[in-house]
ZAMARGU-4260 file (C-alpha; in steps of 0.2 Angstrom, whole numbers, plus 5000, padded with zeros to 4 digits):
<rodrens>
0) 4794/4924/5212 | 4810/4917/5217 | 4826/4922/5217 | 4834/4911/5204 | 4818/4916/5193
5) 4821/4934/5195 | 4841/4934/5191 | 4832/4922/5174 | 4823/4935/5168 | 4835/4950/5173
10) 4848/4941/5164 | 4835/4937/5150 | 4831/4956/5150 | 4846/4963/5150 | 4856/4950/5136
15) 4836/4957/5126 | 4843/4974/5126 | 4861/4971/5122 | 4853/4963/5105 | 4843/4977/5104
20) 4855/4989/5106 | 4868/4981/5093 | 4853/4979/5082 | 4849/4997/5083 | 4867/5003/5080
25) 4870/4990/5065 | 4854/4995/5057 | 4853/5012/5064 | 4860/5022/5049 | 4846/5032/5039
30) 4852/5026/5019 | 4861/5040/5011 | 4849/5037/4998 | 4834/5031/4990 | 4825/5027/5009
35) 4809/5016/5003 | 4799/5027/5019 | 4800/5042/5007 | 4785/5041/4996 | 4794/5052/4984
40) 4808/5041/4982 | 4801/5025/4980 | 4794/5031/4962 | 4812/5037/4956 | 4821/5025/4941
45) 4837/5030/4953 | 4831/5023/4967 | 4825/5005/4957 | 4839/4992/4963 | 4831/4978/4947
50) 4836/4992/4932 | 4856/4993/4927 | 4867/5004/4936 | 4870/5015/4921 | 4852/5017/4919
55) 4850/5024/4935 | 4866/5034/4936 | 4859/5042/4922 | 4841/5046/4928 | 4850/5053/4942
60) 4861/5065/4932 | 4845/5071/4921 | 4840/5076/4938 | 4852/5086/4947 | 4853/5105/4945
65) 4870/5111/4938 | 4871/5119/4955 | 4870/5104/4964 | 4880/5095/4949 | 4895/5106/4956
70) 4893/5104/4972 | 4896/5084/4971 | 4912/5088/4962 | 4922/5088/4979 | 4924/5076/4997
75) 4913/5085/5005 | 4898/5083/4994 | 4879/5090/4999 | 4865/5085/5002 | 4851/5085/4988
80) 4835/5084/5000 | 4821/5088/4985 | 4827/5072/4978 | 4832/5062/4996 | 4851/5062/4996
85) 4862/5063/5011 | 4878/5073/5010 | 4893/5063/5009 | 4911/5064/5014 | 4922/5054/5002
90) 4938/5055/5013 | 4940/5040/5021 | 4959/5032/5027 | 4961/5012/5027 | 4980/5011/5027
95) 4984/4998/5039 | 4966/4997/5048 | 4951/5008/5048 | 4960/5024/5051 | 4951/5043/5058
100) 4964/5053/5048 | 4952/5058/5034 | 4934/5068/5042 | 4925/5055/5037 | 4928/5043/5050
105) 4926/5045/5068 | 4928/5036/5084 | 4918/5033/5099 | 4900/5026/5108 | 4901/5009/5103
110) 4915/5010/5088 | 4930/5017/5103 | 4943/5008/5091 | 4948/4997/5073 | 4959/4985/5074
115) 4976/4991/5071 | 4988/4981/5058 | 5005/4985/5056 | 5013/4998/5046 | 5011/4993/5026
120) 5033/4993/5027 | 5030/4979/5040 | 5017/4970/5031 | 5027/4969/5015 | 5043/4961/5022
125) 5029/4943/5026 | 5030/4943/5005 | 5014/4935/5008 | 5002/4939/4996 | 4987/4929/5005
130) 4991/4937/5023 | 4990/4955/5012 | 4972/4950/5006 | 4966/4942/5023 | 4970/4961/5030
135) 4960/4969/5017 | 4947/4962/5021 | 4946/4963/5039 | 4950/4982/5036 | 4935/4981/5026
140) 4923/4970/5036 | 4926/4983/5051 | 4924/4998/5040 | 4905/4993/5034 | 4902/4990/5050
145) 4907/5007/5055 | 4900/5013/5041 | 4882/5003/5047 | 4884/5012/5063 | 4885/5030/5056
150) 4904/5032/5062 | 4912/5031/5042 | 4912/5032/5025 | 4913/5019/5011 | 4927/5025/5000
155) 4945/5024/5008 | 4957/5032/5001 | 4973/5019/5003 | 4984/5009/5000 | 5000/5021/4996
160) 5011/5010/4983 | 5022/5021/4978 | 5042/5018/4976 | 5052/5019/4991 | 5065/5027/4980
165) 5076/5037/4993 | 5079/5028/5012 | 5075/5046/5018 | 5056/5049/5013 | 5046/5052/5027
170) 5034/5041/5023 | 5043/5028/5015 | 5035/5016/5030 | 5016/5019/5021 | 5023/5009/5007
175) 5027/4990/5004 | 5044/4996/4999 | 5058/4999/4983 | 5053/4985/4971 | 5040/4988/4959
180) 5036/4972/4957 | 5033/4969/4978 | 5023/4986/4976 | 5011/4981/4965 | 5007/4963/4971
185) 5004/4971/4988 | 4994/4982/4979 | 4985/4971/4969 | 4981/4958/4986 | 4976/4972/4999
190) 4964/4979/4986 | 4954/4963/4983 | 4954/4960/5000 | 4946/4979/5005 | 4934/4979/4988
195) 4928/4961/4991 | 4920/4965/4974 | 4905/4952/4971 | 4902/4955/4953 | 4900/4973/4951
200) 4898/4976/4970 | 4910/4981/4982 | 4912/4980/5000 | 4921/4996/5001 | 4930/5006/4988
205) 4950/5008/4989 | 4960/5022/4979 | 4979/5020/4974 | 4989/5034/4979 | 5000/5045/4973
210) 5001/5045/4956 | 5013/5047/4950 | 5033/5047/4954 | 5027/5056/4971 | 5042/5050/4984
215) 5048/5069/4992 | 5037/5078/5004 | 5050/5091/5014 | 5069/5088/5011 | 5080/5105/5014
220) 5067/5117/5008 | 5059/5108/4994 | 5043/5102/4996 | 5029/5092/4988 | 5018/5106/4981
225) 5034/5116/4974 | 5042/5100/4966 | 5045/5095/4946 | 5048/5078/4945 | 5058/5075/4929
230) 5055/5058/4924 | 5062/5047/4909 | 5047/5039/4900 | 5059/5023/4905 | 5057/5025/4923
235) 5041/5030/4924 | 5035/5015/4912 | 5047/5002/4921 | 5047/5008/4940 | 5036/5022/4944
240) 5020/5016/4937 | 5021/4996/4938 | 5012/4996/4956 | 4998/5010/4951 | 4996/4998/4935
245) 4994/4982/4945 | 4982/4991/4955 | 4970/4994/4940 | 4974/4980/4929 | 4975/4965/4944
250) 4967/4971/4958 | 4953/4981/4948 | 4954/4995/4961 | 4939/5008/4961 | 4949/5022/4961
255) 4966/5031/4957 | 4973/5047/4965 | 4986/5059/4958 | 4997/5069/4967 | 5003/5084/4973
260) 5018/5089/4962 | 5020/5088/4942 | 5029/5076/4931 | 5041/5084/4919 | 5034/5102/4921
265) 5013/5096/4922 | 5003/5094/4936 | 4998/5077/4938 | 4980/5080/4939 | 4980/5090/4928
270) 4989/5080/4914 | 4976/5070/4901 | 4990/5058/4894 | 4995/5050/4914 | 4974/5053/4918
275) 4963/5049/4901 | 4978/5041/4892 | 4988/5031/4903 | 4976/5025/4918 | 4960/5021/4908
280) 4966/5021/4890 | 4980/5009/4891 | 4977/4999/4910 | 4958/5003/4907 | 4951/5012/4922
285) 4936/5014/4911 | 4924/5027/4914 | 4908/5029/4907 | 4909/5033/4887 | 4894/5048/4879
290) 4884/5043/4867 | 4873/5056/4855 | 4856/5051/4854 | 4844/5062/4842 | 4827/5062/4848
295) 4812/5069/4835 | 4798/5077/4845 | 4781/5082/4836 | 4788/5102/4835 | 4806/5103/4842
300) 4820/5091/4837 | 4830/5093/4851 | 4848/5082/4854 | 4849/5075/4868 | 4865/5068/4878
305) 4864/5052/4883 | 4875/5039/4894 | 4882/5022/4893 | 4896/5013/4905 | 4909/5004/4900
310) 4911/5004/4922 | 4913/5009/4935 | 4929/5021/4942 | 4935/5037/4948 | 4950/5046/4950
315) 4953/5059/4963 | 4963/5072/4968 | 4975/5072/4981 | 4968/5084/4995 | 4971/5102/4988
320) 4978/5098/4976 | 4969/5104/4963 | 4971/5121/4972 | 4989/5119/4973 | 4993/5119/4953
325) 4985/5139/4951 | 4990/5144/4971 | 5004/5136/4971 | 5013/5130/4955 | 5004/5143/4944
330) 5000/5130/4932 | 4985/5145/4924 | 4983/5158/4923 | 4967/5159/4933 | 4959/5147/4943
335) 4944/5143/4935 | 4956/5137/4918 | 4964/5125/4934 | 4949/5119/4936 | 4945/5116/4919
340) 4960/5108/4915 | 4958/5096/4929 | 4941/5090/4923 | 4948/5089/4907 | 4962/5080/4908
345) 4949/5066/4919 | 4949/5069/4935 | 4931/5066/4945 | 4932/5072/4960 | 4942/5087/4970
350) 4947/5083/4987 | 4947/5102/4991 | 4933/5115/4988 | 4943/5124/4971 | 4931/5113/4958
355) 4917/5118/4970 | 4922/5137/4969 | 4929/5139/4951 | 4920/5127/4939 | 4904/5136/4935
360) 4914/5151/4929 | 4923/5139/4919 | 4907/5133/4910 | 4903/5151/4911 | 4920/5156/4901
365) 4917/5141/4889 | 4931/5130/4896 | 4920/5116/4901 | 4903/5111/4897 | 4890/5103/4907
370) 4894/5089/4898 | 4911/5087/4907 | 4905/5087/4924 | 4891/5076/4920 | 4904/5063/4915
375) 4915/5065/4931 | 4899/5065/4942 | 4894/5049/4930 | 4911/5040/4938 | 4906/5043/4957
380) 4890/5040/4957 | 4892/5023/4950 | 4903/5018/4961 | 4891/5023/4976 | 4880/5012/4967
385) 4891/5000/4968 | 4893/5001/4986 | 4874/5001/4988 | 4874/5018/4993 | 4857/5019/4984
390) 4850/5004/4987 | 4839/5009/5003 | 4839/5002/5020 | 4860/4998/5025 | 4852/4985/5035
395) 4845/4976/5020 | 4860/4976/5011 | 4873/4959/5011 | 4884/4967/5023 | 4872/4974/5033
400) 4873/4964/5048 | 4891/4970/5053 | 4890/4982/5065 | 4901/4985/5084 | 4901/4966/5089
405) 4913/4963/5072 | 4924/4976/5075 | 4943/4971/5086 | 4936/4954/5086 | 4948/4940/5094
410) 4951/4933/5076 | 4955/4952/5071 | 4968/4954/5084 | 4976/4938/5080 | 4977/4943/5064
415) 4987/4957/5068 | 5000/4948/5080 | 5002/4935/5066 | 5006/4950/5053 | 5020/4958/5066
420) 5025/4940/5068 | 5027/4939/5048 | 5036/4955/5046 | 5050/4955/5059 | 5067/4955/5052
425) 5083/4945/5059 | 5096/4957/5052 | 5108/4949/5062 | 5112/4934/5075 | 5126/4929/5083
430) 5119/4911/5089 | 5111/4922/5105 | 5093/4920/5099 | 5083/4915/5104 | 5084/4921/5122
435) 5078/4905/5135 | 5067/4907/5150 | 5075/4895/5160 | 5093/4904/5155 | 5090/4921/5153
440) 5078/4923/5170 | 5080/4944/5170 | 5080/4953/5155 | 5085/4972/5154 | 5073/4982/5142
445) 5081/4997/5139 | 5078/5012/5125 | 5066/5024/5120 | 5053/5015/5109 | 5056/4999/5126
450) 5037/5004/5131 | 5031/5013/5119 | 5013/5010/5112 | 5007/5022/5100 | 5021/5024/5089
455) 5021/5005/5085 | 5006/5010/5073 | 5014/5023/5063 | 5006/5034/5053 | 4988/5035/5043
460) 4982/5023/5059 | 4968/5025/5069 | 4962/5021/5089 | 4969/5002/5091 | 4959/4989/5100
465) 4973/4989/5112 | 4993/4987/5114 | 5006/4977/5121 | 5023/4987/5119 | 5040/4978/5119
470) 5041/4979/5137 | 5023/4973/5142 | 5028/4957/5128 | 5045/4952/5135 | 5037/4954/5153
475) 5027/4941/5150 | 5040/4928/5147 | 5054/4931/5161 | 5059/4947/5172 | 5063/4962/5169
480) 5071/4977/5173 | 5064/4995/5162 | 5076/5009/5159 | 5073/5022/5145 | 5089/5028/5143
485) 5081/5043/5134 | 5068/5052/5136 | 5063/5052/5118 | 5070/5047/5101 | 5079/5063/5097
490) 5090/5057/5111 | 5097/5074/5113 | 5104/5071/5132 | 5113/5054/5139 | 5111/5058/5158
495) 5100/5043/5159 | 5114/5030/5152 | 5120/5026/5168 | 5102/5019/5174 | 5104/5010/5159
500) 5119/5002/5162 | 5121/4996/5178 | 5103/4987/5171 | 5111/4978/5159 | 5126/4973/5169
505) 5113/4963/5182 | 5103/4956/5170 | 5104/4939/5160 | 5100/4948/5145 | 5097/4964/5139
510) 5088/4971/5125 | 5089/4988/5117 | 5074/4994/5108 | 5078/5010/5099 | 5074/5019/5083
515) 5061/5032/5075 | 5045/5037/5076 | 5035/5051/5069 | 5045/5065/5076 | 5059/5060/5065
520) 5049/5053/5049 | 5032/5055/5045 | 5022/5063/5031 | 5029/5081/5026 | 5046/5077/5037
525) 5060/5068/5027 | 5076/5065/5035 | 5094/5075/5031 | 5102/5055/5036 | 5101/5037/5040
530) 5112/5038/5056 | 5099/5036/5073 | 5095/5050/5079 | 5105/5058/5094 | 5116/5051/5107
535) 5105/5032/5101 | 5122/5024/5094 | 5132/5030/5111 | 5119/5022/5122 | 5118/5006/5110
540) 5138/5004/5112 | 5141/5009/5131 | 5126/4998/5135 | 5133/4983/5125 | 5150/4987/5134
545) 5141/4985/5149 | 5128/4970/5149 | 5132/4953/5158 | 5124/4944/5145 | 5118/4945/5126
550) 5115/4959/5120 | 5101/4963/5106 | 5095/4978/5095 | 5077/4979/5091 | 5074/4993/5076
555) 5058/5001/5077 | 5058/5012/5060 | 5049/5015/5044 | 5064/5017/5034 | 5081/5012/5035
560) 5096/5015/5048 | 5114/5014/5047 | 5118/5005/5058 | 5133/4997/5054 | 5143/5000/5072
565) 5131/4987/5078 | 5134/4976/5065 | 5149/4975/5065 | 5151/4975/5084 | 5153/4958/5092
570) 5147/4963/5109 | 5130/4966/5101 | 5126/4949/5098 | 5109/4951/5087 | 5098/4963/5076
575) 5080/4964/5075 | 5072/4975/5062 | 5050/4976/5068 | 5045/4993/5057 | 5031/5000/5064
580) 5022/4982/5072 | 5004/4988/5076 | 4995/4986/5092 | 5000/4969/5093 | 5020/4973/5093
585) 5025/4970/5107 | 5018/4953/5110 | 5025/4948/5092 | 5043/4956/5096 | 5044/4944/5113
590) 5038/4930/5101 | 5052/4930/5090 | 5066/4935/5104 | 5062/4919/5114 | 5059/4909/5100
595) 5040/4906/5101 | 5040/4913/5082 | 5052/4908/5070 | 5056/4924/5061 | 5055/4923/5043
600) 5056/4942/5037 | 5066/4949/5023 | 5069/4968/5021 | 5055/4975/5005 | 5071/4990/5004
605) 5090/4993/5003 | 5099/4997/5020 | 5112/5009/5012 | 5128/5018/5024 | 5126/5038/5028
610) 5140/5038/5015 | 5127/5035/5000 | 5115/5051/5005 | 5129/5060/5003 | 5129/5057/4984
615) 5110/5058/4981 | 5099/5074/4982 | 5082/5066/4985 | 5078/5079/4970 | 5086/5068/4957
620) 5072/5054/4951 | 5082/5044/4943 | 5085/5026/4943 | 5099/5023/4935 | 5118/5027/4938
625) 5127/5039/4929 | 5141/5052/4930 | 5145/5052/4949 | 5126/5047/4953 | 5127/5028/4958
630) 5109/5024/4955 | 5093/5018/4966 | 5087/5003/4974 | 5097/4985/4973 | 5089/4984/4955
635) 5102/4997/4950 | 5116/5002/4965 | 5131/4993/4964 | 5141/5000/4979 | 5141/4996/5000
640) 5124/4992/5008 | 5123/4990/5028 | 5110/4975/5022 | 5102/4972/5007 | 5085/4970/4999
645) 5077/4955/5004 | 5088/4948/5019 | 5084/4940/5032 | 5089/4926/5043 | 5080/4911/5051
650) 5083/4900/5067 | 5084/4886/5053 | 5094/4882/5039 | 5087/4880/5023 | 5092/4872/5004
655) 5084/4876/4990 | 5089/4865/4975 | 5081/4869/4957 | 5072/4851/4953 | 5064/4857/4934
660) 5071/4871/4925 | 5072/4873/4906 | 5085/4880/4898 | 5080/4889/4882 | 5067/4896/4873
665) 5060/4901/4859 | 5050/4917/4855 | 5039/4919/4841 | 5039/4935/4829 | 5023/4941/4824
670) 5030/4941/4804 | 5017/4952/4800 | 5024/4966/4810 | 5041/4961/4809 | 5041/4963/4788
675) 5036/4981/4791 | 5040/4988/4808 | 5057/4979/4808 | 5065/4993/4817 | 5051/4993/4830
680) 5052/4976/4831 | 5069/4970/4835 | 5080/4983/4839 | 5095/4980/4851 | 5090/4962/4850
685) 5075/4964/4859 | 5058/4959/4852 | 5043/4970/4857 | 5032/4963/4869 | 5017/4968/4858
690) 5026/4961/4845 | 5023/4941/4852 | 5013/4930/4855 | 5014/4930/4878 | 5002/4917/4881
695) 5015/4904/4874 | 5030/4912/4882 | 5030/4902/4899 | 5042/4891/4907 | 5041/4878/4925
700) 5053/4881/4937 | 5051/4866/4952 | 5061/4873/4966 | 5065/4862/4982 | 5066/4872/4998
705) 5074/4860/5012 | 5076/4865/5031 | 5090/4857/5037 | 5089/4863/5054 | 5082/4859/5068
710) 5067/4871/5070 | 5051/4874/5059 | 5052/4889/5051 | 5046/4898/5036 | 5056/4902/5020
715) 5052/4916/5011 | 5058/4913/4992 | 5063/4927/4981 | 5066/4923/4959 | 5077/4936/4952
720) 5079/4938/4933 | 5096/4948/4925 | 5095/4951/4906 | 5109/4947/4895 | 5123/4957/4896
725) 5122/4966/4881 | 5108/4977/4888 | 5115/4991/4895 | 5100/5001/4898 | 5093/4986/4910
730) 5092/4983/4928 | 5108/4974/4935 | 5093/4961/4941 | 5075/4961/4946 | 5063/4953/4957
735) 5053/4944/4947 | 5044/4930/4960 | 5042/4928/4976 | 5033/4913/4986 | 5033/4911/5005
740) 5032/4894/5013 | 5033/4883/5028 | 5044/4869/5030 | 5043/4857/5045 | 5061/4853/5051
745) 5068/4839/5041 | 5056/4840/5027 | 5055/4845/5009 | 5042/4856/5002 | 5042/4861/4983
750) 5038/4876/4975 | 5031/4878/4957 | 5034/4896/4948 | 5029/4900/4931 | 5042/4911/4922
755) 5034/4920/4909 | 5043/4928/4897 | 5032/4945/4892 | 5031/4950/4910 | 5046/4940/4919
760) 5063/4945/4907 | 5058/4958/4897 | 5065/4974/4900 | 5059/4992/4897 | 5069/5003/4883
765) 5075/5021/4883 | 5058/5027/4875 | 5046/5016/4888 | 5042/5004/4878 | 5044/4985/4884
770) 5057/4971/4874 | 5063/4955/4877 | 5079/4954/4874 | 5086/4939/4866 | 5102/4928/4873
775) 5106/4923/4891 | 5095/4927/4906 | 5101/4921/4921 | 5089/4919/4934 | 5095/4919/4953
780) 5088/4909/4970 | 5099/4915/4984 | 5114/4905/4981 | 5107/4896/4967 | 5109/4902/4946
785) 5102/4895/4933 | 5103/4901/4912 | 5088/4902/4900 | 5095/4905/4882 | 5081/4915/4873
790) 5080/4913/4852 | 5070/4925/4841 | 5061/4915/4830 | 5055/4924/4812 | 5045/4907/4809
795) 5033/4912/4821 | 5015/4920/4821 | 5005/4923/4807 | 4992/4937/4805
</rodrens>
């Protein structure tokens, strides 16, 4: 045999045991359930993929022992091997990629890492809905193919929309930000894009967390499982529940979890109007609804209990938590009426052993009733069987072909430089960016986060693909010369300024990359203040004073810095904000500095002075200003800011110019309800939005968004409503819409919004309940205003 023949067939041989190998691995996991090579599964109803789910979920429950029953109460459910079922662990993370913070996912052999997205605050500032969605199902392609090769789960227990309410939260960076209406579109989008739901099927399930009004973790001594949150039904109906609501009603989300601390003196998961009434009475996370079926035998009559689905859902406990209301909050009395309660008020399933431990001597006691569980257990399974956890062979199912080869694919990572690209924030510029490679030949990178890689990913992340820090990314365009300045973020010694200085006075530019990580802010660590941390500000300032050419200040940070010595410094000629970037950071941060990227960011949260935590305990939930309290978020805080919600600047120019937009509008009265529920009805001039007809209420806004520069570049939108005057108990203005697009230089591109009345200006009352308040609303596009007169019209609908 000849050479050439040999190297063939070795070549042939060995590409035959790559396929083989990859094939083994993607079709390598034994099913959970229902394995078609077990003769006694193949004859259960359970196990029959052509008969509806609820039929088989309900064969299944007939089956199980109460023992066993209990036992699939919590994350770490068992095995049941007399009927073919794996144990399974629930706790999955998919925050911002497939993450190993939860035991239910691990890395190694041929899965070493997940791609690794930036940090959700990063992701929100794109206001891109689409580029949210094309996340979520990356996140989710790489997961089932994890999943395929035995390394994770299939229920993932993110996103985190809750309110960024207070700049100091520590992990204020896991959410898209302070505007609830930002919240739950990002919600809505990164859900549909991890579910890819085909009919009833998903591809993963997501879980919404932490509801609800969960924003303090450990802030001077008090701490999440300690903490009462006293909510007004107003700001719990108009701020704290909108994302969690979108999640359910728009993006249809498998799952909701409650949180650690109570709402107005109750648990949260242990509270049946927030579990039973709010998430699946009103928004309709439906569960599955008993039905009594009597059955007449020849001798006995017996009554059965039998099931029928409405759907689909579950609603889980944050971890512990359940255990936290007896141990720690001392919501009972003893901790089987905690577990009871829980079950009762509609949670499925405890992440934590307590409902394991304490529910059968609830039923025992008379607390619960079989009954119960089997209507929680009714919730979980179904969504297992949703995801085809019983369907047989993984390999057989449609997403059964994913395994190692789709995971930190090329397309992957480019999706994760494009999100870092999206998100960057110019805060400030002084017309020195971008930097020029034929100007700027050597660039001094100085600071702490200047060659960092792990703490680009935050928090909730996994093993990356790979990283390129801000030193690696700027490198790759000119020279440079590294100092760190210090040795850390703390900061805590300027020994090393020197170094840094005498870089920056020899090079043509010098940037200073400086910030926070997760030593500063991170779950259970909330800040005491905005300021950065240590001697940061005196290394920024005598750096500056030093540098031969530009100076710039790139923020890495989840949430937000004073940091108004640089703004208002001239010698620091520019200010870039990158969050947490992901493994792509640094590559994306270089992108925007030398002008490869366009940056087209804007802040998803208020920048406020050290001044304003001076005012606000992060205790105090509410929104609103009142006696020496000056309120939350731009919605309601009047005073200074450092930047505000939703700057950011371009290398462009743009004009937007309103091209359609209507000036009034009628809104019709249901005069049925009106005649005898006038009170209700219209009170402070406000028409219920139950009381209307929505579908009509809907107005065209044509916006034209010009750049006028000299550089493509993409502008990002942003349609404010304020209500009339006359409503006092309103925001001062709210996001209403968003839309991002991309305007060649020159050109003209026109956006088309629908302004819908029920949902765009109505405003929530002090009792929770949602009005449209009739007179002037003014709506607001940067620069631009334009007035909608609102009528009540009593000639309106007719029952």
């Amino acid at each position: 045999m000849s050479r050439t023949k040999h190297d063939s067939l070795t070549l042939l041989l060995l590409l035959l045991i790559a396929i083989l190998s990859i094939s083994s691995v993607e079709s390598g996991r034994p099913p959970f359930a229902c394995d078609p090579r077990n003769g006694l599964t193949r004859s259960l109803r359970f196990c029959r993929t052509n008969l509806p789910i609820h039929v088989r979920v309900r064969d299944l429950l007939g089956r199980l022992t109460l023992p066993e029953k209990i036992r699939l109460l919590v994350n770490n459910a068992i095995d049941v091997p007399r009927l073919g079922i794996r144990g399974y662990e629930w706790w999955s993370e998919a925050l911002h990629g497939v993450s190993n913070v939860g035991p239910g996912t691990k890395f190694g052999g041929s899965f070493p890492g997940a791609t690794s997205f930036p940090q959700v605050i990063t992701t929100a500032a794109s206001f891109n809905e689409s580029l949210w969605e094309r996340i979520g199902q990356v996140v989710s392609d790489e997961a089932r193919a994890m999943y395929n090769g035995g390394m994770a789960g299939l229920t993932y227990w993110s996103p985190n929309v809750n309110i960024f309410r207070d700049p100091r939260w520590g992990r204020g960076q896991e959410t898209p930000g302070e505007d609830p209406v930002l919240a739950g579109k990002y919600a809505a989008s990164y859900v549909r894009g991890l579910q890819s739901a085909t009919g009833n099927r998903l591809k993963v399930a997501a879980c919404c967390k932490h509801y609800t009004a969960y924003d303090l973790d450990n802030w001077k001594g008090v701490d999440r499982f300690h903490f009462n949150a006293r909510v007004s039904k107003q700001d719990l109906a108009d701020t704290y529940n909108v994302p969690f609501k979108a999640c359910v009603v728009e993006g249809k989300v498998a799952s909701v979890m409650c949180s650690y601390n109570q709402v107005n003196g109750k648990p949260t998961c242990a509270d049946p109007d927030l579990l039973k009434g709010t998430i699946r009475g009103q928004w309709h996370l439906n569960g599955f609804v008993p039905i009594i079926h009597t059955y007449i035998h020849t001798y006995i009559h017996t009554v059965f209990l039998m099931f029928d689905f409405i759907c689909i859902r579950y609603i889980v406990s944050d971890c512990d938590s359940v255990g936290v209301m007896y141990d720690t909050q001392h919501f009972t009395v003893t901790p089987e009426e905690s577990a009871a309660a829980s079950i009762k008020a509609g949670l499925d399933l405890d992440c934590g052993p307590f409902l394991a431990i304490y529910t059968d001597l609830a039923i025992r006691r008379g607390l619960l009733t079989v009954t119960d569980v089997d209507m929680a257990l009714a919730n979980t399974i179904t969504v297992q069987m949703r995801l085809g956890m019983f369907d047989g062979e993984p390999s057989a199912q449609p997403y059964g072909h994913l395994g190692p080869r789709h995971v930190c694919t090329p397309d992957h990572k480019q999706l994760a430089l494009e999100a870092a690209r999206q998100g960057i924030v110019l805060l400030k510029n002084s017309g020195s960016l971008p930097l020029s490679t034929s100007r700027h030949r050597t660039v001094a990178v100085i600071g702490p986060n200047s060659d960092v890689t792990e703490t680009m990913i935050g928090n909730y992340a996994g093993v990356a693909c790979d990283y390129t820090s801000p030193l690696k990314g700027i490198s790759r365009y000119v020279r440079t010369v590294h100092q760190a300045g210090c040795s850390n973020v703390a900061c805590k010694a300027n020994n090393l300024f020197g170094f840094a200085e005498v870089a920056a006075r020899h090079a043509d530019a010098t940037v200073l990359v400086m910030g926070l990580d997760q030593s500063i802010e991170a779950e259970f660590k909330d800040r005491t203040g905005l300021l950065l941390p240590g001697y940061q500000q005196e290394l920024v300032t005598r750096v500056a004073q030093a540098s031969k050419g530009p100076t710039i200040l790139v923020l890495m940070s989840g949430g937000p810095i004073d940091v108004s010595f640089a703004k208002y410094d001239r010698r620091v000629s520019a200010i870039l904000w990158a969050g947490y970037p992901g493994q792509a950071g640094g590559t994306a941060i270089a992108d925007v500095l030398f002008g490869t990227t366009n940056p087209g960011g804007k802040l998803p949260m208020t920048w406020y002075p050290q001044s304003y935590v001076a005012k606000v305990p992060m205790t105090n939930m509410g929104m609103r200003p009142s006696r020496g309290y000056p309120g939350r978020t731009y919605r309601f805080y009047k005073g200074p800011v450092v930047f505000p919600f939703g700057h950011g600047l371009s290398y462009t120019n743009f004009k937007q110019s309103l091209a359609l937009a209507p000036t009034d509008l009628s809104v019709l009265i249901n005069t049925n309800l009106f005649a005898t529920k006038n009170s209700s009805t219209l009170s402070s001039n406000a028409i219920r939005v139950k009381h209307t007809n929505c579908d009509s209420l809907s107005l065209p806004l044509h916006i034209d968004v010009e750049n006028i520069g000299n550089m493509d570049g993409t502008h990002t939108l942003l349609l404010f409503s304020e209500p009339p005057a006359s409503v006092k108990w309103s925001p001062n203005k709210q996001l209403i819409s968003f839309h991002r697009v991309h305007v060649v230089a020159g050109s003209k591109q026109r956006v088309k919004i629908d302004v819908h009345a029920c949902k765009h200006l109505s405003v929530v009352d002090e009792f929770g309940i949602r009005r449209i308040p009739i007179g002037q609303h003014s709506l607001y596009i940067g620069d631009l205003k334009h007035s909608i007169s609102l009528q009540a019209n009593l000639e309106g609908i007719k029952n």
